[in-house]
Structure formats: structure tokens, C-alpha cells
C-alpha positions as CSV (number, residue, x, y, z in Angstrom):
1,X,-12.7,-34.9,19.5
2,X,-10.9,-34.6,22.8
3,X,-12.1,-33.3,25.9
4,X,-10.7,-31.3,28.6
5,X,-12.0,-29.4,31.7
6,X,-12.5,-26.3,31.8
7,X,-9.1,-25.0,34.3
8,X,-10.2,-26.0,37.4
9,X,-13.9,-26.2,37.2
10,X,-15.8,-29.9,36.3
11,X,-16.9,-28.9,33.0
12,X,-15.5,-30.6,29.8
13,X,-14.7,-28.6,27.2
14,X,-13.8,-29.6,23.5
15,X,-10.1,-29.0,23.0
16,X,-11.2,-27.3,19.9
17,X,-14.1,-25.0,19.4
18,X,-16.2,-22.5,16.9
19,X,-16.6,-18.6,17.4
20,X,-18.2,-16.5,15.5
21,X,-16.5,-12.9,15.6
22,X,-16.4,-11.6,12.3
23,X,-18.1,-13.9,10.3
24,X,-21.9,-14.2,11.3
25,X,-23.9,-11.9,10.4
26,X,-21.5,-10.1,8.9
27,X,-19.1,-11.6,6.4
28,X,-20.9,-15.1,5.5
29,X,-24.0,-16.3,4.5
30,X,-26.6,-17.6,7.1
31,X,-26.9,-20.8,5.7
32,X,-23.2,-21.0,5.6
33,X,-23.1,-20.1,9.1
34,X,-25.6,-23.0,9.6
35,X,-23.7,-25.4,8.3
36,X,-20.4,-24.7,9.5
37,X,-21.7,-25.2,13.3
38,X,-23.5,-28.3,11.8
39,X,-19.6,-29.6,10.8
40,X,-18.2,-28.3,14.1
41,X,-21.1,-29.9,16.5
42,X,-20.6,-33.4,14.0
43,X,-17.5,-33.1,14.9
44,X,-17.8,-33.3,18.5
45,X,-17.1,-29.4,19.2
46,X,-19.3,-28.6,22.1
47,X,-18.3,-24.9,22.7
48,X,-19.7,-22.2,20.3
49,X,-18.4,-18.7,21.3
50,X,-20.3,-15.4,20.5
51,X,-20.5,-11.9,22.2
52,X,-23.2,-8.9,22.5
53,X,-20.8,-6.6,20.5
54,X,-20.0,-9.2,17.2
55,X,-22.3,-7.6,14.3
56,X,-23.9,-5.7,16.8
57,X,-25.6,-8.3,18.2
58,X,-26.6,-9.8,14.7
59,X,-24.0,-12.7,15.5
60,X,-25.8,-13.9,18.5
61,X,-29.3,-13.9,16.8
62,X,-28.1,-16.2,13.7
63,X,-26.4,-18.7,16.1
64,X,-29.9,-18.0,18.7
65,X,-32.2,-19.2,15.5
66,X,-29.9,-22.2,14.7
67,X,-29.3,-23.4,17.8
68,X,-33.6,-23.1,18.0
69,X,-33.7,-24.7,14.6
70,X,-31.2,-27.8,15.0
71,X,-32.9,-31.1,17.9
72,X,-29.3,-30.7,19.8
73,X,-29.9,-31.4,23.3
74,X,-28.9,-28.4,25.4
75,X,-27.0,-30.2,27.8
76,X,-24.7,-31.3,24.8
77,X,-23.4,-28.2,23.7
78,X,-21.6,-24.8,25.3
79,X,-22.6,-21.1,24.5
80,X,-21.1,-17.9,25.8
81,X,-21.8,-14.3,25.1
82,X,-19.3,-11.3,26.5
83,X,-20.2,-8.1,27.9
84,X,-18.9,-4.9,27.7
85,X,-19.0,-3.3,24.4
86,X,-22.6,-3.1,23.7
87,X,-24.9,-4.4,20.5
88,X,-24.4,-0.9,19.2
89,X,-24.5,1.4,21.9
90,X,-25.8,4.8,21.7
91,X,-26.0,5.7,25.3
92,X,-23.8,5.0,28.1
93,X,-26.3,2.7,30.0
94,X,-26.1,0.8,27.1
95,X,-22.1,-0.3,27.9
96,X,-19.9,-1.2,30.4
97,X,-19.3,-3.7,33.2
98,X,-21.5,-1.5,35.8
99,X,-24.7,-3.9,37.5
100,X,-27.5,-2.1,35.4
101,X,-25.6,-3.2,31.6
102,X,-24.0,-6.5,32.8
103,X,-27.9,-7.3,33.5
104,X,-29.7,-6.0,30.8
105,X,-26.4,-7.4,28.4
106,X,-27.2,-11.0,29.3
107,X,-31.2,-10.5,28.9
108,X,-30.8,-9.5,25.9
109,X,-28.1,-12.3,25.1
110,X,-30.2,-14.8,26.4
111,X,-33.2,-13.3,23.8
112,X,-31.1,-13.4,20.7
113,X,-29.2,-16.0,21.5
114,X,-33.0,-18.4,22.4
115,X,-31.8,-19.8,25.3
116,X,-32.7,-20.1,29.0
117,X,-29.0,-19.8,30.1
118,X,-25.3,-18.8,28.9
119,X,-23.1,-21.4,29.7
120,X,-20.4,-19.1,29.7
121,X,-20.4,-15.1,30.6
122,X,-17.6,-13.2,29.9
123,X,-16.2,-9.3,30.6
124,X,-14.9,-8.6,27.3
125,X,-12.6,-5.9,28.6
126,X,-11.8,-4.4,32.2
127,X,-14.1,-1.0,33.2
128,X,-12.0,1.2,34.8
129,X,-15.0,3.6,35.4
130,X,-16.9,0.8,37.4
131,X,-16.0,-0.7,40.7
132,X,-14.8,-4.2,40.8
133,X,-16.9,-4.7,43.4
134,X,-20.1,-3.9,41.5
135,X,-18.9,-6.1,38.9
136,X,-18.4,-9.4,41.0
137,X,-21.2,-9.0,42.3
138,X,-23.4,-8.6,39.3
139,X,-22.0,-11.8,37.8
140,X,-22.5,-13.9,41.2
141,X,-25.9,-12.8,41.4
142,X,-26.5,-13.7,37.6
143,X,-25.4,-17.2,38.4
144,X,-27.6,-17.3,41.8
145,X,-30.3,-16.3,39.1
146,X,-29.9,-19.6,36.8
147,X,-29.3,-17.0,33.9
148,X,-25.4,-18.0,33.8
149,X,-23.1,-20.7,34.7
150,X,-19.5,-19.7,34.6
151,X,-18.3,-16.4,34.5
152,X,-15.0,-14.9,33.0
153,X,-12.8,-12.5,31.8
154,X,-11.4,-11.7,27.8
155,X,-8.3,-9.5,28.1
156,X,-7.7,-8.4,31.4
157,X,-4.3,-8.1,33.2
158,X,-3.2,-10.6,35.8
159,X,-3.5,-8.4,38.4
160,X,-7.1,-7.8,37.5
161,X,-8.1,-11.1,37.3
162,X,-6.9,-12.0,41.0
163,X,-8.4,-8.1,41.8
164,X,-11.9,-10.1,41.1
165,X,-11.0,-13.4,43.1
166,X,-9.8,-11.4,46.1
167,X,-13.4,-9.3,45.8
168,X,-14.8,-12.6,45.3
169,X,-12.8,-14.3,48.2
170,X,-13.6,-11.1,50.6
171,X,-17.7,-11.1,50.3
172,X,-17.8,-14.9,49.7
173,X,-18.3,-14.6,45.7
174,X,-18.0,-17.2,42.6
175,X,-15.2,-15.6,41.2
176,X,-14.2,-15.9,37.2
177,X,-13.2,-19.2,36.5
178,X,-12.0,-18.3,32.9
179,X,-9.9,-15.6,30.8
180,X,-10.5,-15.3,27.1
181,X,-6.9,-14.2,25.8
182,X,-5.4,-14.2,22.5
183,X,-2.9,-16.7,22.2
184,X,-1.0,-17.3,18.9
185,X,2.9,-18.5,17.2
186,X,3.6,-14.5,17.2
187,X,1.5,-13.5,20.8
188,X,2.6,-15.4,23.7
189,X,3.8,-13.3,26.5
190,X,0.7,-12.5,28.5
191,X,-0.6,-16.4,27.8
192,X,2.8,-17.8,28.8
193,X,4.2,-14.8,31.6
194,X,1.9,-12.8,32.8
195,X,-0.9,-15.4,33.9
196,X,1.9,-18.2,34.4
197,X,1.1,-17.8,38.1
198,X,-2.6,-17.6,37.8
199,X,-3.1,-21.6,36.4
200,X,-1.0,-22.7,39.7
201,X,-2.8,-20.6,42.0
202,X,-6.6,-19.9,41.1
203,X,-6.6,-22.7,38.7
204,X,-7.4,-20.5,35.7
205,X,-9.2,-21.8,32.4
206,X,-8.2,-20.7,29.0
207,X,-10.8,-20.1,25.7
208,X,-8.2,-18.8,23.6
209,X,-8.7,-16.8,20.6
210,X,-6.8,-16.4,17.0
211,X,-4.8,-19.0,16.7
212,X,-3.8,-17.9,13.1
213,X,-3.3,-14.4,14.0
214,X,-6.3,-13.2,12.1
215,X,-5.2,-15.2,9.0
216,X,-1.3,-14.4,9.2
217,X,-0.4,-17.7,9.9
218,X,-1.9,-19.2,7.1
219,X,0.4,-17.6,4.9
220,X,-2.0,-16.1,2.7
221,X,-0.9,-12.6,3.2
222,X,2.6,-13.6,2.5
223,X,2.4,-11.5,-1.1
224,X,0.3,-8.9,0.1
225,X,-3.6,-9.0,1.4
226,X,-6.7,-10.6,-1.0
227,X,-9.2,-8.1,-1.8
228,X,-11.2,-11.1,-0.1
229,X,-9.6,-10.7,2.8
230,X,-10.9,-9.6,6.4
231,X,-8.0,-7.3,6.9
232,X,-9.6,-5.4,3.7
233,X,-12.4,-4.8,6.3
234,X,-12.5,-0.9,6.8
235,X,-13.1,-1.6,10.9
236,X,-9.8,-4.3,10.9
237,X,-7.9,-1.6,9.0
238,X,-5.4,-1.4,12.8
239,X,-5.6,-5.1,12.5
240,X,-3.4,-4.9,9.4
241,X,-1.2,-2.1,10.4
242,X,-0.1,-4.5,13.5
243,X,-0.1,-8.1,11.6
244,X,1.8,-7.1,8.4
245,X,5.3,-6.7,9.5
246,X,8.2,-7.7,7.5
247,X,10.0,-9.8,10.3
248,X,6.4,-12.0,10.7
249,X,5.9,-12.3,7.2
250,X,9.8,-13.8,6.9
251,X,8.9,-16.1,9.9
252,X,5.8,-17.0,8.3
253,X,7.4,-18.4,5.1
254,X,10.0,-20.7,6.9
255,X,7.2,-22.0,9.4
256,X,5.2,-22.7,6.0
257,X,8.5,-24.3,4.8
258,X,8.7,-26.3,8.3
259,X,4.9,-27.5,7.7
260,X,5.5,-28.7,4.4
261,X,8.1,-30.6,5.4
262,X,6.4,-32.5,8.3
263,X,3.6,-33.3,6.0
264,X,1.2,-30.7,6.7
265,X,-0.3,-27.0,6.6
266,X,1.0,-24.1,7.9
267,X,-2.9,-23.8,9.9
268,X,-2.7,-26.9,10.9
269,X,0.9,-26.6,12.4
270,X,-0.2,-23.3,14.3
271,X,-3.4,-24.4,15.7
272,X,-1.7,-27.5,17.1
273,X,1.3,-25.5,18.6
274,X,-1.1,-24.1,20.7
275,X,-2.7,-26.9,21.5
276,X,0.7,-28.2,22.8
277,X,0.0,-25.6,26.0
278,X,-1.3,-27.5,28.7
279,X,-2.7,-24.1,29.9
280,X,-5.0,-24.2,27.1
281,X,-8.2,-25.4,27.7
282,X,-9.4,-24.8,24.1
283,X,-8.7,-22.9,21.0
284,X,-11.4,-21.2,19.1
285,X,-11.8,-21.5,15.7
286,X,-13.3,-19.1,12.9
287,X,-13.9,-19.8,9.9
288,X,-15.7,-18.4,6.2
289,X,-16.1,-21.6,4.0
290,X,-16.4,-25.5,4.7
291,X,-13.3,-27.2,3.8
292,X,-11.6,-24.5,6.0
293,X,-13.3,-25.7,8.8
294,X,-13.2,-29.5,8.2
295,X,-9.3,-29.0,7.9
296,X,-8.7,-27.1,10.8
297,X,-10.7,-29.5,12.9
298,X,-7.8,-32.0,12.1
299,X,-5.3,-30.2,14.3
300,X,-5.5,-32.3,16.8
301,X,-4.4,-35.5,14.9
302,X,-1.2,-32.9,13.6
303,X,-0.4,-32.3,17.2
304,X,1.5,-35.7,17.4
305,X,3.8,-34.1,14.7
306,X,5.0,-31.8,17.1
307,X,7.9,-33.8,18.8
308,X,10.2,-31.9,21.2
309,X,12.8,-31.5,18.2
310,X,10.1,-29.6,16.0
311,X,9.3,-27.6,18.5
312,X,12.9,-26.4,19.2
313,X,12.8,-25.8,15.6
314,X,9.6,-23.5,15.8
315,X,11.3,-21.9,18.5
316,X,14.4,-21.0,16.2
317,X,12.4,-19.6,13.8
318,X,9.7,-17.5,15.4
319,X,12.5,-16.2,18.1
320,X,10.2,-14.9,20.9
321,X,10.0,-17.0,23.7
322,X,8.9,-15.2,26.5
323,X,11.3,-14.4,29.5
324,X,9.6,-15.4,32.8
325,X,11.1,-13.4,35.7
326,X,13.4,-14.7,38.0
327,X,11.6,-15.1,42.1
């Protein structure tokens, strides 16, 4: 495994790393869940990435009761949780950015999840209907509290993002240190454009998420979906409506092709693309069965494959490389 910091912050972070959205409590087994973080952590992943909202907080409590299970020291590994969503919410105290649910959010994080402290604490979404004020502060005083470490943001705009550090910059505040964005052969415009600015100026760490594009870039969907499938999930049903175009499924097939001919998978190929972003701090991987897992962790040995010819070549084929404005 390879190591990296965290944007500008001291902490190493596994260039690769295991999330759980979807899959625990949910889609796989617990024992199954147990054992893939027993292959990621052998592996030398150190960052496990969860959230309050995944399986209605079910997620956290099966990786809270392995983490308790397994001797791992806890300064050896990484665990985040997001707030925004809710574990189910029925009431509106119960989601949100505002001070009284990112507090009671990380409590109850911190309870399923058996731990003292989340390494990592992210805002899963922006809150229009709560000041950003309210929110900075909340998140400074949880880390004056010992209860988190880092705190960050998963899909907010630029402008958003340096919203926070200028809050945080005004009152003397930690401000986010990372963004959680998707970041994929067939999404690149807000990783590449839109925060270009942010990893020169605020030295901005990235965790990103779906480097397969929910399964699209495995070329499994290439003759239609599995009944196996997560996009047969009722709750991804959008998921499939966006993914399943007839231009990506065409650019899918002659990346596969492309793979094939450099010697390796069409995963493997797409998780080291992103890789090759030095923006990238790490790339979060999911996964439903072992040998999934063990192969995907061997993207960064294909990463090497990716020579400056192969990836004009990717570039000719997937034919969106974002156009940065002109200052």
C-alpha cells in the first residue's frame, strides 16, 4: 500500500480505501462484511468510510462491532461518518447541518460506530436552511471536544467550500480540510474545474467516491443490468436512469477493449486512472464479494500501465475532458 497525506493536513492516508455505502447492512452478509475489511486492513488500507444515513445507520453499527471485535490498534486505522441525512429521520431535529443534529449525529455515530472519536466528520450535503456560521462552528467545537479530528465536506460547490474557510478565517475557526466528491472516467468536471483552484489555494484533500460509476465501468451492464445488480435496487432506480446511456455504454466497451489489451481489467484500468490525479488523496472502494476486493486492491500496481500515450488514448475514447476557464 501507498501512503499519502491527507491535502494539506499531516495525516497519511491509504491511496486506496474501503466504504461501506450500499453494502453493509444492507446488501451483504455481516460476516462478509467482516471479512472484506479484514482483506482491506491486511492490505494496508487504513481508511474505512461510513455515514449516519447508509442503511439507516445499520452500516455504522456492523463496522462499530467489527472494529470492537478485531485487536487493531486505533491509532492504525481511519473512520469517518457524514452528517446530514439522518439514520432515518422522522422529525426535522433529526437532519440537517444546524448545531443541535450535527451534535447529536456524531454521538450517535460515535455509539454505533464503538469508538471514542471520528477521525474524519463530514457534511454530506450543503443546508441551505442553516447558517454557515452555525455550521463551522459546530464542527470546530466538536474537534475542541476530542469527539472529531478532521472535518469536511461531500458534495458541496466551490464556492461553498471557501464560504466555510472564509467563516472559519473570520472567527478564527478549523475550517474543512477535505471534500468527499464523486470522481470517475465519465464525472470529472467538478473534480478537475470547479475545485482546480481550491487544491492551490486552501490546500484541499480529496476521499473520492465511485470510481466505477456504481458498476458501469466494469462493464457488466454492457448487455443490460443482472437481476443481481445494485441498480435493480428499488432506491438506485435514478441511479440507473443516469448511468445507462447508450454513448457510455459504447465508451465502456472500447475502454474494456483498451484494458484487455494492456494486460488488465477494465476495474482495474478505471480505478488507477483516477489514481493518476495528483488531487486525489484516495479512492474509496466498495465491494460485495472477496475476490472483487482483493483485485481492485491491485490498482495501484496497474497504475504504472498508464503511460502518457494510454492516457491520450483514454482521452480519445471517453471524449470529456473538462474545459478549464480562461483568467
Amino acid at each position: 500500500m501507498e501512503y499519502k497525506n491527507l491535502g494539506k493536513t499531516g495525516l497519511p492516508i491509504s491511496r486506496l480505501s474501503f466504504g461501506s455505502w450500499i453494502t453493509f447492512g444492507n446488501q451483504i452478509d455481516n460476516k462478509i462484511s467482516e471479512r472484506l475489511m479484514d482483506i482491506a486492513y491486511d492490505y494496508g488500507v487504513n481508511f474505512f468510510d461510513n455515514a449516519e444515513t447508509y442503511a439507516a445507520g445499520e452500516s455504522e453499527r456492523v463496522m462499530g462491532d467489527i472494529l470492537h471485535k478485531k485487536s487493531w490498534s486505533r491509532d492504525s486505522y481511519i473512520v469517518s461518518s457524514k452528517v446530514f441525512f439522518g439514520a432515518g429521520a422522522k422529525y426535522p431535529t433529526q437532519k440537517g447541518l444546524n448545531r443541535k443534529h450535527v451534535f447529536e449525529a456524531c454521538h450517535q455515530a460515535l455509539e454505533r460506530l464503538k469508538v471514542d472519536y471520528l477521525d474524519l466528520y463530514f457534511c454530506h450535503r450543503p443546508d441551505k436552511s442553516t447558517p454557515i456560521e452555525e455550521t463551522v462552528w459546530s464542527m470546530h467545537q466538536l474537534i475542541m471536544q476530542g469527539k472529531i479530528l478532521y472535518w469536511g465536506t461531500s458534495e458541496w460547490s466551490a464556492q461553498e467550500i471557501m464560504e466555510a474557510h472564509m467563516v472559519a478565517k473570520q472567527y478564527n475557526l478549523i475550517g474543512p480540510v477535505m471534500e468527499q466528491p464523486q470522481y470517475n472516467l465519465l464525472q470529472r468536471h467538478k473534480f478537475e474545474v470547479e475545485y482546480a483552484q481550491l487544491y492551490k489555494t486552501v490546500g484541499l484533500g480529496t476521499t473520492t467516491w465511485s470510481p466505477l460509476a456504481s458498476g458501469l465501468l466494469t462493464g457488466k451492464y454492457n448487455n443490460g443490468i443482472p437481476e443481481d445488480s445494485r441498480l435493480k435496487r428499488e432506491e438506485l432506480g435514478w441511479l440507473s436512469e443516469i448511468l445507462l446511456q447508450e454513448s457510455s455504454l459504447k465508451k465502456v466497451a472500447k475502454l474494456g477493449d483498451l484494458a484487455k489489451e494492456l494486460g488488465t481489467t477494465l476495474p482495474l484500468l478505471s480505478i488507477a486512472w483516477c489514481l493518476k490525479n495528483e488531487n486525489v488523496s484516495t479512492v474509496i472502494l466498495g465491494a460485495t464479494k472477496e475476490q472483487q476486493l482483493i483485485e481492485n486492491l491491485k490498482a495501484l500496481e496497474t497504475e504504472s500501465l498508464l503511460t502518457a500515450e494510454v492516457m491520450a488514448r483514454i482521452e480519445a475514447i471517453i471524449e470529456n475532458a473538462p474545459v478549464h476557464p480562461q483568467y
